[in-house]
N, C-alpha and C positions, 0 to 999 in steps of 0.2 A: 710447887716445890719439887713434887716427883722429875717432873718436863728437866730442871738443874741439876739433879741428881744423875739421871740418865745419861745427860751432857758429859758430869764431870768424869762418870765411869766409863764412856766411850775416849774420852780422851785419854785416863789414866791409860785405856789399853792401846789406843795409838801412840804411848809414849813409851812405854812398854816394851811394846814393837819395836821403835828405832832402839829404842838401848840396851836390847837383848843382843848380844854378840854370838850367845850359841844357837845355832837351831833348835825350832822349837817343832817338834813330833807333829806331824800331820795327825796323830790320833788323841793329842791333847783337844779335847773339844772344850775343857773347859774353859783354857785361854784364847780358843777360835771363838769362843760364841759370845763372847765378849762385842765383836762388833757388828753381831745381825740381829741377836735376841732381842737388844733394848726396842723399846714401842716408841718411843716418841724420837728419834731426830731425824729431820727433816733433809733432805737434798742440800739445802742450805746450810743447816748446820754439819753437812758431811763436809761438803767444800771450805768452810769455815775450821774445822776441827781436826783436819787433815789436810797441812799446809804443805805446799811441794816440796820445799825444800827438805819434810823430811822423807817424802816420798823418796826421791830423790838419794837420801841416802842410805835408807832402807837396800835401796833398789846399788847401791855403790857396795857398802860394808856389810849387810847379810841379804846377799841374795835370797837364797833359800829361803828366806820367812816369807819375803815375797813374793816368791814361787807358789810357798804353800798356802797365800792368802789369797790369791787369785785361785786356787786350785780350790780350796774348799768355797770360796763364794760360788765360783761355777757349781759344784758338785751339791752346796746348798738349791741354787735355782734349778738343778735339773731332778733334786729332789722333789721342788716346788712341783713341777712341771707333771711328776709323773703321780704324785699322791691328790693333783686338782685343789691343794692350796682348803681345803674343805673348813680351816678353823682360821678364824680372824688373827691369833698368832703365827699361822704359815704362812699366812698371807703378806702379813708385817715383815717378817723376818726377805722371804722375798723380795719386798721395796727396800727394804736394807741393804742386802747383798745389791740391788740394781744399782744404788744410788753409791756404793764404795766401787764398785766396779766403774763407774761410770768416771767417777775420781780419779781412775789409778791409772785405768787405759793409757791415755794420752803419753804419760810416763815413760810404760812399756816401750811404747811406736817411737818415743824421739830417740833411743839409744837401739844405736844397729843392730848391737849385739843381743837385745832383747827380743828383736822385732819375730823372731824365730819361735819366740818359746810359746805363745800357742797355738802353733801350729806340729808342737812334739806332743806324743803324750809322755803323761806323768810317770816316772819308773817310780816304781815301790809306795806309791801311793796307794792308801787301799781304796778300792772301789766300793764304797757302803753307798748303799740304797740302789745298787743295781741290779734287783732282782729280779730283774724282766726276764725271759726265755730268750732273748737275743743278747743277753749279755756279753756274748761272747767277740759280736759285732764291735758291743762299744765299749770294749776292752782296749782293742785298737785306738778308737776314734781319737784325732787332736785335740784340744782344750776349745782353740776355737771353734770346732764343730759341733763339741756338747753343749757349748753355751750358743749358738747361735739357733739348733734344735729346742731347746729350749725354750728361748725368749717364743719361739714360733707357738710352741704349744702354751705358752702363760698367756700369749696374746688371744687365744680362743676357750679361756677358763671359765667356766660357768660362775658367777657370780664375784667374780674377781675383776675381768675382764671382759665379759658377755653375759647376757642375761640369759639365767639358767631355763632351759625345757621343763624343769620335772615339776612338779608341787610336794612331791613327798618330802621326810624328814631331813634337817642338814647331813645327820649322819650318811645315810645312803645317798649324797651325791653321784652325777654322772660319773662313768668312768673317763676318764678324759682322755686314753688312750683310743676309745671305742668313738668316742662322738666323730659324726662329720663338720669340718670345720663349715663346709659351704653352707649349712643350712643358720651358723651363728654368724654372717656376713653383719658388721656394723652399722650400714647404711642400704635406704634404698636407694634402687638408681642400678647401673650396670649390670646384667644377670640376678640381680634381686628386688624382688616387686614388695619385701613389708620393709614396713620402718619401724625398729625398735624403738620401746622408749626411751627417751633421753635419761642417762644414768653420770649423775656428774661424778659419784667416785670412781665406775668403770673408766670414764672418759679420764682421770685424773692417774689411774695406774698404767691405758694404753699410752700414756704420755712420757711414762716416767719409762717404760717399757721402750720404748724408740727412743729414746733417747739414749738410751743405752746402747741399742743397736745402730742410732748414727752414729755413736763413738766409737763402736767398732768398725764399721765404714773409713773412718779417719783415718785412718791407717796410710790413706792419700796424701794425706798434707803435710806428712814427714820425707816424704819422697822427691828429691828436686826433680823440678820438670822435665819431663820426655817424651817425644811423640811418640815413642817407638811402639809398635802394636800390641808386642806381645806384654805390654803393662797392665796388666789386669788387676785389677784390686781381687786378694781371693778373697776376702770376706762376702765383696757383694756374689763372688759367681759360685762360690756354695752354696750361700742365700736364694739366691734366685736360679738353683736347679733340682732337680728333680730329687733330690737326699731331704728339700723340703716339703714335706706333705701336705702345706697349708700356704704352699706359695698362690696359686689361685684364688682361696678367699681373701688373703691377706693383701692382695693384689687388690682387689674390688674392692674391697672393706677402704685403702688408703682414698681410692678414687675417687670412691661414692660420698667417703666421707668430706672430701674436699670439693667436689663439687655437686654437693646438694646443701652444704652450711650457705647460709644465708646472715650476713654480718648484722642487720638491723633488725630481723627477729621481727617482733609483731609489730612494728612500728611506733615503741612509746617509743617519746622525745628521754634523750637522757638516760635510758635503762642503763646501758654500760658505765654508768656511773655510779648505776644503785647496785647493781649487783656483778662478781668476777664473770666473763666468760669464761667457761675449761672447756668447750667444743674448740673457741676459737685456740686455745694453744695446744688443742692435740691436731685440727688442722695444721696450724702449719709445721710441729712435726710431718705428720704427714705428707706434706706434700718436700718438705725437704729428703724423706725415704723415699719418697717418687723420683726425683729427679738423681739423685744418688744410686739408685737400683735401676735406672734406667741408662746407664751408660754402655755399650755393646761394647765386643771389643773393639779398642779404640781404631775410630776412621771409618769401619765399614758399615756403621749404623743404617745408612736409611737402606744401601742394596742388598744388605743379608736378610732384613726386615721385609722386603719387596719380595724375597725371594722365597720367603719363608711363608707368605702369603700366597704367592702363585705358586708356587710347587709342595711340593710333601715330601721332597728329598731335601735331605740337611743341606743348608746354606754353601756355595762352595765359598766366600771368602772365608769361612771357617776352616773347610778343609786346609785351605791353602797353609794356614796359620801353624805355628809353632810355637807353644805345643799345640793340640787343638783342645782349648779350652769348653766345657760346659756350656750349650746353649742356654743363653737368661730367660728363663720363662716370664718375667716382667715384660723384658722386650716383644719376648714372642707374643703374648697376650695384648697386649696393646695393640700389635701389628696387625692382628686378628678382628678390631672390633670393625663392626661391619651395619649393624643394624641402625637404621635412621634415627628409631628414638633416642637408639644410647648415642650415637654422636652428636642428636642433638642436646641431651642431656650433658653433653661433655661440653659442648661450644656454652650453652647457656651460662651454666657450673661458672666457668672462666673469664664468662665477659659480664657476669654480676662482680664477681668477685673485684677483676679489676675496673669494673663504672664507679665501685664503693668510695673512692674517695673525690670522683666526682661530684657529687649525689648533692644539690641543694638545698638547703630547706631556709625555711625563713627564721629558724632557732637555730644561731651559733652554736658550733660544736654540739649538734643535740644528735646526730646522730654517729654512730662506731665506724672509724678511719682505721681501715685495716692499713699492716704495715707487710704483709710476705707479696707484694705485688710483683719484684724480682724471682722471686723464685714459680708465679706464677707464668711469670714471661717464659720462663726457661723450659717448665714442664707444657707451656703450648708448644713450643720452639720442637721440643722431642715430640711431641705429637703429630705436627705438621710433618716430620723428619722420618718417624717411622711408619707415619702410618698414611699412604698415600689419598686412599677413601677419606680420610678426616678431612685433609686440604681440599681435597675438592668438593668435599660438604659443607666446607667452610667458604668456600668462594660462589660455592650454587645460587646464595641468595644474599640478600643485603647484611644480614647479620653478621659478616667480616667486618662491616662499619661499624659493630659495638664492641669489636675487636681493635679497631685502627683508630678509633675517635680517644681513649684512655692510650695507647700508645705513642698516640702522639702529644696527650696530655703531660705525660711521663718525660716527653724529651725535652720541648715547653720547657717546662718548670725545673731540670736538671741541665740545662744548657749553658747557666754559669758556675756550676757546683763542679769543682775539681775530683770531689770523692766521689761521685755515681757518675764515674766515666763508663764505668762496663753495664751498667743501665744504658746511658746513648746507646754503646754497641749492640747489645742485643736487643732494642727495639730496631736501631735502624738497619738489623740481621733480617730480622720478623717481615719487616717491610720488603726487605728485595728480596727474601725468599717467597714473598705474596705474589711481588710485581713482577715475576718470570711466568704468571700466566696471565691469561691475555682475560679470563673474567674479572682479574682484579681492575684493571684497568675499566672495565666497561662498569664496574660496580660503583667506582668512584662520581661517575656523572649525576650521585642521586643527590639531589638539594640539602646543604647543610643546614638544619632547623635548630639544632638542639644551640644552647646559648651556655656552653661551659665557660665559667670566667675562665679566660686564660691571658697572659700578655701578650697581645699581640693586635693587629689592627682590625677593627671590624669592617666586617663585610658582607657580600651577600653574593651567595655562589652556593656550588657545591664542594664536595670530599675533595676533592682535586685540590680546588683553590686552597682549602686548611691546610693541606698536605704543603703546597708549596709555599704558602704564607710563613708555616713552620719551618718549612725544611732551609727559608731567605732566615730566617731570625738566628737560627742556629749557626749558620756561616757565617754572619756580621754581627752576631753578639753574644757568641758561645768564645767559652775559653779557648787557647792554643792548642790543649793537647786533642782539639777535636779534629784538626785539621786532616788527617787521616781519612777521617769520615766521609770529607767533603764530595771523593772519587762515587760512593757508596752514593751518597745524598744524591747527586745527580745521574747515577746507572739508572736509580727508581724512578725518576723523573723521564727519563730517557724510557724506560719501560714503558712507561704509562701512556706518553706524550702520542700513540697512535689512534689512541678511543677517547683523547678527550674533544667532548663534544663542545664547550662552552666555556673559554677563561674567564674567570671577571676580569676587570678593568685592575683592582687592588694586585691579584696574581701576574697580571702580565706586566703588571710596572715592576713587580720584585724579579720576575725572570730577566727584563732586560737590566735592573741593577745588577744584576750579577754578571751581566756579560760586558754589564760597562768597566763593576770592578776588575773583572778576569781579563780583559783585554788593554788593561796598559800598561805601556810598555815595560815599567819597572818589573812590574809583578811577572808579565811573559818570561823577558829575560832573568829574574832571580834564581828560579829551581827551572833545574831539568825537565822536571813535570811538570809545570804547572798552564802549558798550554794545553794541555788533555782535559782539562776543564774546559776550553771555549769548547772543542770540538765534542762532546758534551751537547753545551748548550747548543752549539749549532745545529747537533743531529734534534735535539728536541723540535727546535720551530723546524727544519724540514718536516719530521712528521707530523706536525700541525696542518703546517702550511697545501702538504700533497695530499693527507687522508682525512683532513678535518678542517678544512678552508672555510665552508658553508657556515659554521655556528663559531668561529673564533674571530669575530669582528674586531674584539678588544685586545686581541694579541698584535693583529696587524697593522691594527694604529699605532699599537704603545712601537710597532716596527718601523714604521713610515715615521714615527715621531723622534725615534731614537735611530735615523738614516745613518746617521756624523759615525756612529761607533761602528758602523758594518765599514762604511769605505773607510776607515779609519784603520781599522784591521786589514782590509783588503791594501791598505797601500805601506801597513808595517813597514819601518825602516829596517832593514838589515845589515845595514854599514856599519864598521866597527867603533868609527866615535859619536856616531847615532846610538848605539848599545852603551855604551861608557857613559854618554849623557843622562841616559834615562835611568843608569844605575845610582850615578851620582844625585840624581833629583830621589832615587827611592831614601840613600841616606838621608836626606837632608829633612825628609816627609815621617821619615820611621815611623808610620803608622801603618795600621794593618788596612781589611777593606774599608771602604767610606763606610761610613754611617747617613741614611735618608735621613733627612728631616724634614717631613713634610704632613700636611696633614694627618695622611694614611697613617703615620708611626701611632695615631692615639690609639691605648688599647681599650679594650671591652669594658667596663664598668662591673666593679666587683673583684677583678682580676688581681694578682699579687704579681710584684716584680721578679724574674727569675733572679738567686743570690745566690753567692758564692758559699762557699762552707763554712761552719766556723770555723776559727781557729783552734786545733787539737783534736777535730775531727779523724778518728782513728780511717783508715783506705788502706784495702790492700791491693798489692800490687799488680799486675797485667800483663801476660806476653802480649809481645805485640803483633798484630792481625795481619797475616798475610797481604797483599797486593790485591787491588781489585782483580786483576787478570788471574789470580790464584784462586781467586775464591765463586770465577762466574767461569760460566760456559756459555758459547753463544751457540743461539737458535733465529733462522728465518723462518718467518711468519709464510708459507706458501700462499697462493689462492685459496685454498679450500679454508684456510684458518689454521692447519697442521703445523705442527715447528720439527723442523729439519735441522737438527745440528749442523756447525759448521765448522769445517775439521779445519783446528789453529792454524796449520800451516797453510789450509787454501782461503785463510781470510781473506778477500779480495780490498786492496789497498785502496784504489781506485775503481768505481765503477764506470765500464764501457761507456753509457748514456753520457752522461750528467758531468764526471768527472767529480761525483762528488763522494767523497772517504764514505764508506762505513765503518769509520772509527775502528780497525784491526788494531795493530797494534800504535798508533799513535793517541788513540783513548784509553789504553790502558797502563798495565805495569805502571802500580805508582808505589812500587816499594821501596825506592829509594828516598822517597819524600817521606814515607812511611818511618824509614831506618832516620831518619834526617832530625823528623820533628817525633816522630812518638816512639823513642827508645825508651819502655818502662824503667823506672827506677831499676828495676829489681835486676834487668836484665846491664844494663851501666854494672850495678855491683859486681853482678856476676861473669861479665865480659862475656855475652855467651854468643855474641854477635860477629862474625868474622874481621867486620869492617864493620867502622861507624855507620859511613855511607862514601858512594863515590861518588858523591855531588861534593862533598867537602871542597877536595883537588878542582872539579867543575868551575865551568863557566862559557856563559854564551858567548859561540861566537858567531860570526855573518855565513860560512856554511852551515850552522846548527840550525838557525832560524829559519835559511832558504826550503832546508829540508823538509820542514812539516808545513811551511807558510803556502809551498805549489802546493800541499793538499786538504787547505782551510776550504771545509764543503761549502761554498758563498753563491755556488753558480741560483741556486733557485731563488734564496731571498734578493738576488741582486737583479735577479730578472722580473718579479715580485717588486722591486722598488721602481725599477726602467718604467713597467706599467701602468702600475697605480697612482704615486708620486705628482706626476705629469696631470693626471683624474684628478687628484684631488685639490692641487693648487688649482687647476682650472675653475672647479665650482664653489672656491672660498674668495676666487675673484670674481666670477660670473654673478655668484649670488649675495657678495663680502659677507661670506657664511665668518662667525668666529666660536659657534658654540659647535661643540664636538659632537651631538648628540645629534646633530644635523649629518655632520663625516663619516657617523658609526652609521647613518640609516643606510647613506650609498655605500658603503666596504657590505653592508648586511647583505643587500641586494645587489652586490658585484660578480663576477666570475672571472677565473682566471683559465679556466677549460681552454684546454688547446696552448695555451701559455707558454706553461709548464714545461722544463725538461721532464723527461719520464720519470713517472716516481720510482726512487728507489726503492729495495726491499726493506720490508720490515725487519730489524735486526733486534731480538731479544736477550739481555744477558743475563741467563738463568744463574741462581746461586749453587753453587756445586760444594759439596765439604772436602775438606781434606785433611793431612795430619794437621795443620797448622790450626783451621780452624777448631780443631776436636782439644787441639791442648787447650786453643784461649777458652773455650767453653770449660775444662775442668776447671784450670786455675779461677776463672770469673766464679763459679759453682762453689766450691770450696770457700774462695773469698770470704761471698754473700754469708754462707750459711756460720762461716768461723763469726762475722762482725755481728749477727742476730742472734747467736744464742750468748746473750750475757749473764741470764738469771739462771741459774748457774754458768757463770764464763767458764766452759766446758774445758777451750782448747787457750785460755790466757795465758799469756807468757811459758810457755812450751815452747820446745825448737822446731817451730815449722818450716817448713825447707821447701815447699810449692810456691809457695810467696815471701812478701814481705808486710808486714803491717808498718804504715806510716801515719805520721801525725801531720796533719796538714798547718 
């Protein structure tokens, strides 16, 4: 009865609130205390009990009230803060004020004119309970700086928040002023070797405690988008500098705590069913203040980070910057981590996390399917980004494969789903940020053993083959809006394609599907780009074919077998009612690429079909990704194994030898397909786009085609077919061979030494960031974290202005 009671007096006094028209005295406590005293309501029922619309007009017809209720909940929690919360009623009243504040924020941020106010401090408010000897300091301080100081010190409270040192009486608590936060670190793992005990109510208040503090973060998602640099979110760059004293352990503590949980715990079948996990939901708090406090100034992430690693003088794109914002110690400390154990502790951390919903057993649904996999992608993605020792820790040994095998599990299974489009993007980010070095490619040769159902065809190969197995399924049977991707899907392929030792037979039929789809004529001549795909797959079998001829037996059959498509393309019409014809055959066809049907199409046993979304699946919305050519940079592979950038403009068009392209600029720039086909919703609304696209106006014509058709690289595989070809019909007559397995033994033991035009160089297209990519990453960021938090729906129906939420 009391638990009713409580409710109905919390509301009398948010009603109160709206329909007091005069201000009410910030030293009225008796009517303030009205909403943090009560003991029992719940997060839930604050969001319940305090419905926007009267926030809202609170915030319209008496400002001042909610001036001064944001001013005393802050001044309540930094009370918290400074007296160590020592009685189970301080401690209440603190998750009170966390859980109205956490409420009202959002409110604040969506009206301009508020978005200022704490960042002023309070005139004529009085300052009670700041008794401290620096008063004088936070006399000064903005609203938002005493409440973010705050949250920092409630997050290291002895027995509120961290398990207390002392044994002596409640009364004489630690000082909480005095303690060091480093030695009450959350978790083992990163700079701390013990492991506290598990405390579910600790774990249940650092929950309610960041959550708060990602709502102050949000202050993003009222902002429409811009890449401009100097966008700083200031909540997180007060947060993560040096004014907080406990950014370091609070730094470790998120880490450790997210990458040492363990989703399946001691391995009963079914636990999560007997009992809440609360590790698991201050994890992925956590790891949503990682990737949010992990944002540099925008764009210059990974070289301010490199630099702040190699030198001890302040980063210069900071200098450069206006104004020059606060270096983030999050960043900087991540940049920093160095030691073997903790990167391996970090790689392992993340690639348990995400195998979790791989994970088998022979009891349906008996073990815990975690759901922040997105947000785990994102904080590997900053990882690899800031911290260069991580990636290449991460590519040292096979263990990228416990990386890339759930990555690609992820694309897989979201390949027809409209709403985890920015899921594709930032796995198939992850991947070309891998495949710009030359370990990932050699890493891939290891035999694929593990048996994840997934849909797709079975086989038997290695990481290569999945990769490309997956990367065929995505093209031919992923939705429209992937098409973008497609540039992306084949650069990683094109990276790779120089160490692969051994295609299976399954892989190299879907490689040459794709250059059958990509080479007719409809589709050549429909977009401006879309011949940047063969040239593409062309560069891929050149690198086969010149650095890895020996062990691809089943490449150069499925080549010798599908001859018709090379001289087919080599003899392209160009003539203008040759172009008109195959356009008018693409109408009459309106379909997209083929679909195989063949054997090979059966998938693995166990595996689920990939499916589109439901209907009213909430998505939000997506800038759209820069151009392939925007987001790589290329590097040649020398002899020695080194990569030598290669400066855009001296891209060499034609190679001397061979006369065959290294894909410059006719492999790339495919932003107009980009602008063509994946103009986000949000970005249509908001016309933020100069031009739709200049393909629109476009169309082939007999000089466009001739233009890039002299530099289709054909000279190797056609000298490649002159020789072989000729071999092999000879001994399916000499010996009327017709089983293939007899074809594959001679191409096994063939050679083409001496052949060969000269190989050309190795060309790598590294991923390089830019503003473009740094917005789609916030917007995607934001997204995720606005669609996941619904128990309390934090940021629902608020005027977000980064995106748009849509119903599918």
């Amino acid at each position: 009865m009391g638990n009713a009671d409580s409710k109905l007096h919390f509301r009398k006094a948010v009603i109160q609130l709206t329909t007091k028209t005069q201000p009410v005295e910030a030293t009225d406590d008796a009517f303030w205390d009205q909403f943090w005293v009560d003991a029992s309501t719940t997060v839930q029922d604050v969001f319940a009990l305090v419905p926007a619309a009267e926030i809202r007009a609170v915030r319209e017809e008496s400002p001042s009230n909610l001036a001064t209720l944001c001013y005393k909940a802050v001044e309540r929690l930094v009370q918290g803060a400074e007296s160590g919360c020592p009685s189970e009623r301080e401690r209440q009243i603190v998750l009170n004020c966390t859980r109205l504040l956490t409420r009202i924020l959002p409110y604040i941020f969506e009206d301009a004119d508020w978005r200022g106010f704490f960042w002023s401090t309070v005139p004529g408010a009085g300052r009670a309970g700041r008794l401290d000897e620096d008063g004088d300091d936070d006399e000064s301080r903005p609203l938002a700086e005493s409440l973010l100081l705050a949250i920092a010190d409630l997050l290291f409270c002895p027995d509120f928040t961290v398990q207390s040192h002392k044994k002596n009486s409640p009364d004489t608590g630690e000082d909480i002023r005095s303690i060091d936060s480093c030695e009450y670190i959350w978790e083992a793992g990163v700079g701390f070797a013990q492991s506290p005990p598990l405390n579910y109510v600790h774990d249940l208040n650092r929950t309610e405690l960041l959550k708060l503090l990602l709502t102050c973060f949000s202050e993003a998602m009222y902002l429409p988008p811009s890449s401009e640099r100097k966008n700083i979110n200031p909540w997180v760059a007060f947060f993560c500098s040096t004014d907080n004293r406990h950014a370091l352990p609070l730094f470790t503590s998120l880490l450790n705590v997210v990458c040492a949980y363990d989703p399946v715990g001691y391995g009963i079948p079914y636990n999560h069913l007997l009992f809440s996990d609360h590790r698991e939901q201050l994890v992925e708090q956590a790891v949503q203040i990682l990737i949010v406090t992990l944002e540099h100034e925008a764009g210059s992430a990974a070289s301010a980070a490199l630099q702040a690693l190699d030198a001890s003088t302040s980063p210069s794109p900071e200098e450069e910057q206006e104004p020059a914002g606060p270096e983030n110690l999050f960043v900087n400390y991540l940049s920093r981590i160095h030691r073997e154990e903790d990167l391996s502790f970090i790689l392992k951390g993340l690639a348990r996390l995400l195998n979790n919903p791989l994970v088998q057993t022979y009891l349906p649904r008996s073990t815990k399917k975690i759901q922040f996999h997105q947000e785990l992608l994102i904080l590997f993605w900053k990882f690899c980004d800031f911290n260069k020792k991580f990636l290449f820790f991460v590519l040292k040994s096979s263990d990228v494969l416990d990386m890339l095998v759930p990555i690609l599990f992820y694309l897989n299974d979201a390949r027809a789903d409209q709403s985890r489009v920015g899921l594709m993007h930032i796995g198939v980010f992850i991947i070309l940020l891998l495949s710009g070095e030359r370990n990932f490619g050699v890493r891939l040769n290891k035999p694929y053993t593990l048996r994840v159902p997934m849909d797709i065809p079975v086989f038997t190969g290695n990481h290569a083959d999945l990769l490309i197995v997956i990367f065929h399924k995505i093209i031919t049977s992923g939705h429209q809006r992937l098409q973008p991707l497609f540039d992306c899907l084949l650069t990683i392929i094109v990276n790779i394609s120089p160490y692969l030792k051994s295609l299976s037979m399954v892989a190299a039929n879907k490689l040459l599907h794709l250059l059958e789809a990509f080479t007719t004529p409809w589709f050549l001549f429909s977009s401006s780009q879309n011949h940047h795909l063969v040239f593409f797959l062309l560069e891929v079998f050149n690198n086969i074919i010149q650095y890895q001829f020996d062990g691809n037996c089943n490449l150069v059959y499925a080549i010798i077998r599908k001859r018709n498509v090379f001289h087919q393309l080599a003899n392209l019409p160009s003539d203008a009612p040759s172009i008109q014809k195959a356009l008018q055959r693409k109408k009459e066809k309106k379909s997209g690429i083929s679909r195989t049907n063949s054997a090979e199409n059966e998938s693995m046993e166990g595996s689920r079909p990939a499916v589109p979304a439901e209907p009213g699946t909430l998505k939000a919305s997506l800038e759209a990704t820069p151009g392939i050519d925007k987001i790589t940079e290329k590097s040649q592979v020398s002899e020695d194994g080194t990569m030598v950038a290669v400066p855009q403009s001296e891209s060499p068009q034609v190679t001397a030898d061979n006369g065959a392209t290294t894909g410059a600029s006719d492999t790339e720039s495919n932003s107009e397909r980009d602008h063509e086909v994946y103009r986000s919703e949000s970005e249509a609304a908001r016309s933020r786009l100069s031009s739709v696209s200049s393909s629109v106006a476009w169309s082939a014509s007999p000089d466009w085609v001739l233009s890039w058709k002299a530099k289709l690289p054909l000279q190797t595989i056609m000298r490649l077919l002159q020789v072989l070809v000729p071999q092999v019909e000879k001994i399916c007559i000499d010996k009327g061979l017709t089983d293939e397995s007899e074809i594959l033994k001679f191409l096994q033991h063939g050679t083409l030494v001496g052949l060969l035009p000269i190989p050309h160089p190795i060309l790598i297209r590294k991923y390089q960031a830019n503003a473009g990519t740094a917005m789609w990453f916030r917007t995607y960021m934001w997204g995720v974290i606005y669609l996941r938090n619904v128990d309390p729906p934090v940021w629902y129906d608020t005027d977000i202005r980064l995106f748009e939420i849509q119903r599918i």
